[in-house]
C-alpha positions as CSV (number, residue, x, y, z in Angstrom):
1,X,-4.2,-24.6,2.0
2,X,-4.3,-20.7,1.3
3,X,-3.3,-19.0,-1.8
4,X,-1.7,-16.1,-1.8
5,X,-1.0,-14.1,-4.9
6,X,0.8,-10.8,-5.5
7,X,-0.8,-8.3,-7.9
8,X,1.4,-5.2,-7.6
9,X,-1.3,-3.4,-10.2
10,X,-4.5,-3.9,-7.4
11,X,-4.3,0.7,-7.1
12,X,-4.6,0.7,-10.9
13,X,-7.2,-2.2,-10.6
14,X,-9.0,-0.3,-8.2
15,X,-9.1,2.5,-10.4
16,X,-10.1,0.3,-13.5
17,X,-12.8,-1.1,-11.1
18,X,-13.3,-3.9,-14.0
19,X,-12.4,-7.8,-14.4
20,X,-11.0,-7.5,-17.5
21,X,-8.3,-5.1,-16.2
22,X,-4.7,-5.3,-18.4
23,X,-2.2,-4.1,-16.3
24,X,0.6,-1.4,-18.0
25,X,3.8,-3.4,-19.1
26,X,5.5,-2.3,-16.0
27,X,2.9,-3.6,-13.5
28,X,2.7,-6.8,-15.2
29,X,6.5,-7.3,-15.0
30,X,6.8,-6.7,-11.5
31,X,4.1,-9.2,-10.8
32,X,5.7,-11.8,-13.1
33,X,9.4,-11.2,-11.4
34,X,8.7,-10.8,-7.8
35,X,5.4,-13.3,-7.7
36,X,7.4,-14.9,-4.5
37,X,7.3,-12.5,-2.3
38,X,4.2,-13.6,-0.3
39,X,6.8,-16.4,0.3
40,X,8.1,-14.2,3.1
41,X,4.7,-14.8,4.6
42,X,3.0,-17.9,3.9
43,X,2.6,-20.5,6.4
44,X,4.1,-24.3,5.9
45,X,1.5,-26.2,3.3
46,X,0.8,-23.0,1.8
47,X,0.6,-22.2,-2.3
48,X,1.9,-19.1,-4.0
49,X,0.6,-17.9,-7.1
50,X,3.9,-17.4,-9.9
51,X,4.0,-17.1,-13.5
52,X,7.8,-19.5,-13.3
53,X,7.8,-22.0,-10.5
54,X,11.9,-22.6,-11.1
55,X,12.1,-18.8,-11.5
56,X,10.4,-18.3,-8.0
57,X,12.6,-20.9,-6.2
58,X,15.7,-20.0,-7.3
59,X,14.6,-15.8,-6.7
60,X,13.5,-16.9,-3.2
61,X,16.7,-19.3,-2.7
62,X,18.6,-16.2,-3.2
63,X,16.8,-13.9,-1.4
64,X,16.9,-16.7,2.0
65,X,20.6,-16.4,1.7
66,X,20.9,-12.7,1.5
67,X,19.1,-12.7,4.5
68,X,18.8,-16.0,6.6
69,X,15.0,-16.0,6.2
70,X,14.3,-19.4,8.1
71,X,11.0,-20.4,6.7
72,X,10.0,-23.4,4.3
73,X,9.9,-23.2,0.6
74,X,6.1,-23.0,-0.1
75,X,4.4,-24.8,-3.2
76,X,4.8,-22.5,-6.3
77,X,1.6,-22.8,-8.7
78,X,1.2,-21.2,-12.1
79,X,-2.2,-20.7,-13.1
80,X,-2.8,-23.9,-14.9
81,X,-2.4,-25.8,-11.5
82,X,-4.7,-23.9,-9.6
83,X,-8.0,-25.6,-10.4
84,X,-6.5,-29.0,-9.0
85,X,-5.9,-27.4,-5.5
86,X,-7.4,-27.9,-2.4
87,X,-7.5,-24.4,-1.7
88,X,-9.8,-22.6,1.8
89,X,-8.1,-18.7,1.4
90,X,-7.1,-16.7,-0.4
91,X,-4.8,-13.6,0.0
92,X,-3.6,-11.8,-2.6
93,X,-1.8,-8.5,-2.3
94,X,-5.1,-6.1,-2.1
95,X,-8.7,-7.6,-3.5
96,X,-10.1,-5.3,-6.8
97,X,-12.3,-6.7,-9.7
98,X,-9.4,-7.9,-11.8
99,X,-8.0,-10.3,-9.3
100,X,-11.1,-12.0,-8.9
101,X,-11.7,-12.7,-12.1
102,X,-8.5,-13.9,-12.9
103,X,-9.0,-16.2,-10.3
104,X,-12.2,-17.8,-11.6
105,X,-10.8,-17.9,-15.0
106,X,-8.6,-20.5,-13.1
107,X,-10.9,-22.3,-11.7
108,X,-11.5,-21.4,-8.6
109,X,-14.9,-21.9,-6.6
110,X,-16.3,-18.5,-6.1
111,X,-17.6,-19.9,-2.6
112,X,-14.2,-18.6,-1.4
113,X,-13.7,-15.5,-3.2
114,X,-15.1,-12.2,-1.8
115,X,-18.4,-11.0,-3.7
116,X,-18.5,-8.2,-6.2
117,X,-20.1,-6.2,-3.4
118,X,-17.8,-7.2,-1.1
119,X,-15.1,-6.1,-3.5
120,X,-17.0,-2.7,-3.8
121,X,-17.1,-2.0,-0.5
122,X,-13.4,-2.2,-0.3
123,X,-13.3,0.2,-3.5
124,X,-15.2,2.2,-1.5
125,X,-13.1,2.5,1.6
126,X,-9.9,2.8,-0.1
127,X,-10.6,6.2,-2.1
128,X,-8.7,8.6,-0.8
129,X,-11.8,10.8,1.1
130,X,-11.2,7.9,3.5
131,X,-7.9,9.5,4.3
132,X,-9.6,12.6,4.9
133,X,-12.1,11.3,7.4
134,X,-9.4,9.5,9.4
135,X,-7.1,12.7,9.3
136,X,-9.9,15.0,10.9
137,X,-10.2,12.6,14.1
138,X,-6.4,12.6,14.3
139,X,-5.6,16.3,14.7
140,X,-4.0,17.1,17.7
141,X,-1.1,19.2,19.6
142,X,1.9,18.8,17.1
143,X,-0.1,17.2,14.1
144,X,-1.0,18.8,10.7
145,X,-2.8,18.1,7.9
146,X,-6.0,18.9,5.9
147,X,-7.8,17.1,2.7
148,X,-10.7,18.5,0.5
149,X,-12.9,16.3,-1.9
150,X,-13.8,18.5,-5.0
151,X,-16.1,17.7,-7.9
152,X,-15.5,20.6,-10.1
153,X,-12.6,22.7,-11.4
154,X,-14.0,26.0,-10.1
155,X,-13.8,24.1,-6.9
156,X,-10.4,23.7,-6.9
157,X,-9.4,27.0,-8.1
158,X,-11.7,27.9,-5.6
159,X,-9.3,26.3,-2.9
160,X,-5.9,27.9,-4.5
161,X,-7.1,31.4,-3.1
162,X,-6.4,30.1,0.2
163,X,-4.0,27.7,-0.3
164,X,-1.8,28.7,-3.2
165,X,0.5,25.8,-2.8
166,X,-1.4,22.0,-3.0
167,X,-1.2,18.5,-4.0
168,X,-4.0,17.4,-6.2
169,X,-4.4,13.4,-6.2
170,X,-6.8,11.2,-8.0
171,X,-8.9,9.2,-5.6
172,X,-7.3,5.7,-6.7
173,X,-3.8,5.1,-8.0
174,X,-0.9,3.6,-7.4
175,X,2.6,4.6,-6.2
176,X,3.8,8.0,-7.5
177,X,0.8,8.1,-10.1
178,X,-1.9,9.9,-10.2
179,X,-0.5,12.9,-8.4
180,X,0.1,16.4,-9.3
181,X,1.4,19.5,-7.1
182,X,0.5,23.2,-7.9
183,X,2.1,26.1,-7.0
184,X,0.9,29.4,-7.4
185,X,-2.6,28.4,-9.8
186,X,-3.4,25.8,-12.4
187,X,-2.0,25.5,-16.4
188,X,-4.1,24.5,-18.7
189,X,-2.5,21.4,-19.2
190,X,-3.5,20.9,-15.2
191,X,-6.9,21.7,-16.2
192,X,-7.3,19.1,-18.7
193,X,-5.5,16.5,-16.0
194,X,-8.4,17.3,-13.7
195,X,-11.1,17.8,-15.8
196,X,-10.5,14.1,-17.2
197,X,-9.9,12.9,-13.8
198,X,-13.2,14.3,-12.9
199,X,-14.9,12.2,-15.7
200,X,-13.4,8.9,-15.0
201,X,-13.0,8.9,-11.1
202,X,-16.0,11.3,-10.0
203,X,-13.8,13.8,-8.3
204,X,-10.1,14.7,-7.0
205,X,-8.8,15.6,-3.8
206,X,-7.1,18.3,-2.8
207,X,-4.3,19.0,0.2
208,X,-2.5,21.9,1.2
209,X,1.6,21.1,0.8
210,X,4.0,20.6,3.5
211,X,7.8,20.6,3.8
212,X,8.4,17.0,4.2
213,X,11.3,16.1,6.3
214,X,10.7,12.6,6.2
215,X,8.2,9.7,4.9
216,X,7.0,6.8,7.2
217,X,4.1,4.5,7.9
218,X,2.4,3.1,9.9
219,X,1.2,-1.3,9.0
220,X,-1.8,-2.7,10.6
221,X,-4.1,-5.6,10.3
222,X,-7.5,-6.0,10.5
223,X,-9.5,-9.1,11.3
224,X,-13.1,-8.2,9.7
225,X,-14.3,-9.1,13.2
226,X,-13.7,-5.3,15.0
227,X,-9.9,-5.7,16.0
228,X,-7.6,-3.8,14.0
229,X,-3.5,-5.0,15.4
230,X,-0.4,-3.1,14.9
231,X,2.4,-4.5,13.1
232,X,5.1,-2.1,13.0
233,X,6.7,0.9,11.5
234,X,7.7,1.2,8.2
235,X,10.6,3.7,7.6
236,X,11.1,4.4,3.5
237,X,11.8,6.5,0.6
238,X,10.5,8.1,-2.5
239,X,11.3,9.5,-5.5
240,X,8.9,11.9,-7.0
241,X,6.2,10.6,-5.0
242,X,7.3,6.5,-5.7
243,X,7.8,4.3,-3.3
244,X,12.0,3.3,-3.7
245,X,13.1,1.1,-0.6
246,X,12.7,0.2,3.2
247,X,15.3,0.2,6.1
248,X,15.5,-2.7,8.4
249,X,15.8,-2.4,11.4
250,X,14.1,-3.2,15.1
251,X,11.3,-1.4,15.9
252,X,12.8,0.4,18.7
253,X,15.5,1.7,16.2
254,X,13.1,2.9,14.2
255,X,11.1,4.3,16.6
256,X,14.1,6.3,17.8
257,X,14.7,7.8,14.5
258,X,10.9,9.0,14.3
259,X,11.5,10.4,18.0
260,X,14.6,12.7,16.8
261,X,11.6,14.5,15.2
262,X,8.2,14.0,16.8
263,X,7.5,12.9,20.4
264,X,7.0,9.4,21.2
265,X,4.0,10.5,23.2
266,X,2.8,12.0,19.7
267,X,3.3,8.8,18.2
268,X,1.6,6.4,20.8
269,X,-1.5,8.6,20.8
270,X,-2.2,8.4,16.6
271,X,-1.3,4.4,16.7
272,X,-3.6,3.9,19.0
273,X,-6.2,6.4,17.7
274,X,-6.0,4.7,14.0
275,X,-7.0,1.2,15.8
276,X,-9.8,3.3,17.2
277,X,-11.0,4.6,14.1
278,X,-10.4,1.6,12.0
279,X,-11.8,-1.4,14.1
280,X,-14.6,0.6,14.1
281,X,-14.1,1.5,10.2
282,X,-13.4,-2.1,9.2
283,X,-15.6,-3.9,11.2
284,X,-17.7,-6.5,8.9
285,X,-16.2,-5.0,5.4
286,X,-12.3,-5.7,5.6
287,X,-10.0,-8.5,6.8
288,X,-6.7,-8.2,5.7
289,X,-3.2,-5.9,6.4
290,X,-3.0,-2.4,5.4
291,X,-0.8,0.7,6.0
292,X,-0.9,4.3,6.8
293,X,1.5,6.6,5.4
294,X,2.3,9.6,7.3
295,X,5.4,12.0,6.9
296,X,7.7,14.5,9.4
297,X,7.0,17.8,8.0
298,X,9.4,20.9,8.5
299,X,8.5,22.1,12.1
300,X,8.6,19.0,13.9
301,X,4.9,18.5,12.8
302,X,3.9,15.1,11.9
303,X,1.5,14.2,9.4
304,X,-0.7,11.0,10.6
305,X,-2.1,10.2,7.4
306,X,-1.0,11.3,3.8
307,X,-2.7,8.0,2.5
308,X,-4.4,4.8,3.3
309,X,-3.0,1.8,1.9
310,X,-6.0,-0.7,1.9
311,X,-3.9,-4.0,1.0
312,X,-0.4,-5.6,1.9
313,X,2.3,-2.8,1.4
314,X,5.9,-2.6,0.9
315,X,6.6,-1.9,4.9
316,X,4.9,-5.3,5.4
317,X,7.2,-6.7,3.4
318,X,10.2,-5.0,5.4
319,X,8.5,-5.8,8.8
320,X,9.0,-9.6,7.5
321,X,12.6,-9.1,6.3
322,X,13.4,-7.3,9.9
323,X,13.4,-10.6,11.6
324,X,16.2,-11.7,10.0
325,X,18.5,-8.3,8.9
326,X,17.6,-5.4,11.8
327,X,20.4,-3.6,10.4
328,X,20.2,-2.6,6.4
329,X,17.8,-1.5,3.3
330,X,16.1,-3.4,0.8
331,X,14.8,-1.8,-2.4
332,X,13.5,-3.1,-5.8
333,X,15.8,-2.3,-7.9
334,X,15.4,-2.2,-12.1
335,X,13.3,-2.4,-14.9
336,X,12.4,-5.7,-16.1
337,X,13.7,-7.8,-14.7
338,X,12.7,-6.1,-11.2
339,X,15.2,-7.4,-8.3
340,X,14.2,-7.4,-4.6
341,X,17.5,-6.3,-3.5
342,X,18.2,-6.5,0.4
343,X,21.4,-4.9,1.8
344,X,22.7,-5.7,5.5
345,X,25.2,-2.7,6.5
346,X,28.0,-3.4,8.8
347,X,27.7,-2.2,12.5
């Protein structure tokens, strides 16, 4: 059978970049109260990774009748059960350092776990001067964007004297964190910020701001042989730069809304441009899904790639729940205890 797992902290794992890694109290919560989700994607015989096995089923019985969702209840297994499984895969929500070693602290054979340099490697493609590479190749009529990796402060003050207004991001970190925007020059409080984020992470990148009209993504998968497929979009929301719900709906539907603002020419020619790039990217050093966030800035410009998500993302998640509600949101609504909360609107 496979295993999958979701560990909601991976960006902060990533960051971390140790096995020992303790997650903040939020991150460990939201792992804890929405451990089912992978339920939305697990094939019959497969195991899910919970903290509460009743907790999970009765969370998942809830969320099948919110929305229909068709498939069979997979086995839930808390940690002290997985050494007795017969277990081939695994697939947790993005592979860092912390996951695999909580996974041989529970017994299972590292045969079937990546390698600490295969783990690396993915470390290594998921900072965020990946996005930069893959943004250069995409430029074309009606798309923006730029991205600058700097290893010094004077580098980036450097930067403000042409562009005065940026976004300054840590090279790994999770949803909303991590990210700081500058107008106009740097405080000394900002300074600090970067100075220690140059000491722990080796650098920050730096992008010029745009007028966002709207966020999106796109959600791909990547077999590890060459082939990169394309799952769908992913149409969502942020606050403050966190990730705060998905609409469902059909993909032409949400194509459509895309098209009220960029060309569906535009659009065609950077999904199939990504696969291009990424196939090519991944090929031999990744297997697994992942996203690319873009957004619809003020102009009708798109952005094709504000970020690389190199794991399972919240618009996978959507993509799943589509199949069943085409017409409504889902969110994850409050604070421990966190609530995958689906909505179907009326037509």
């Amino acid at each position: 059978m496979k295993l999958h797992v979701f560990n909601p902290e991976h960006d902060l794992a990533l960051a971390a970049n140790i096995a020992n890694f303790t997650a903040p109290l939020a991150g460990r919560a939201l792992r804890t109260d929405l451990g089912y989700i992978p339920a939305l994607w697990a094939d019959e015989g497969d195991a899910v990774l919970v903290e509460d096995a009743d907790k999970a089923c009765a969370c998942f019985m809830r969320l099948k009748e919110q929305t229909g969702f068709q498939a069979e209840m997979p086995l839930w297994v808390t940690k002290t059960k997985v050494s007795s499984l017969n277990i081939e895969a695994i697939e947790p929500w993005g592979w860092d350092l912390a996951i695999r070693g909580q996974l041989l602290r529970y017994g299972v054979e590292e045969k079937i776990l990546p390698t600490v340099d295969e783990i690396e490697e993915i470390r290594r493609l998921s900072h965020r001067k990946q996005t930069a590479y893959v943004l250069e190749q995409l430029l074309h009529t009606g798309v923006v964007g730029e991205a600058f990796c700097c290893f010094s402060v004077d580098e980036i003050e450097e930067k403000l004297n042409t562009y005065p207004d940026v976004v300054l991001k840590a090279p790994w970190s999770s949803s909303g964190r991590g990210v700081r925007f500058v107008h106009g020059g740097m405080s000394d409080a900002l300074r600090g910020w970067v100075s220690r984020l140059l000491q722990t992470q080796g650098s920050v990148m730096l992008e010029p701001f745009y007028e966002k009209i709207m966020d999106f993504a796109m959600e791909f998968s990547s077999d590890g042989a060459g082939t990169v497929t394309y799952s769908g979009l992913s149409l969502f929301a942020t606050v403050n730069g966190a990730y705060s719900g998905n609409i469902l709906a059909n993909e032409e539907e949400k194509e459509e809304i895309i098209s009220r603002y960029i060309s569906k020419e535009c659009i065609a020619y950077v999904r199939e441009k990504i696969i291009e790039l990424t196939s090519a990217l991944y090929k031999e050093k990744y297997s697994g899904p992942f996203g690319v966030d873009m957004m619809v800035c003020k102009g009708g410009l798109l952005h094709p790639c504000v970020e690389i998500n190199l794991r399972r993302t919240m618009g996978h998640v959507a993509l799943s729940l589509s199949s069943y509600v085409t017409n409504g949101t889902f969110a994850i609504c409050g604070k421990s205890p966190f609530e995958l909360v689906v909505e179907q609107h009326n037509t």
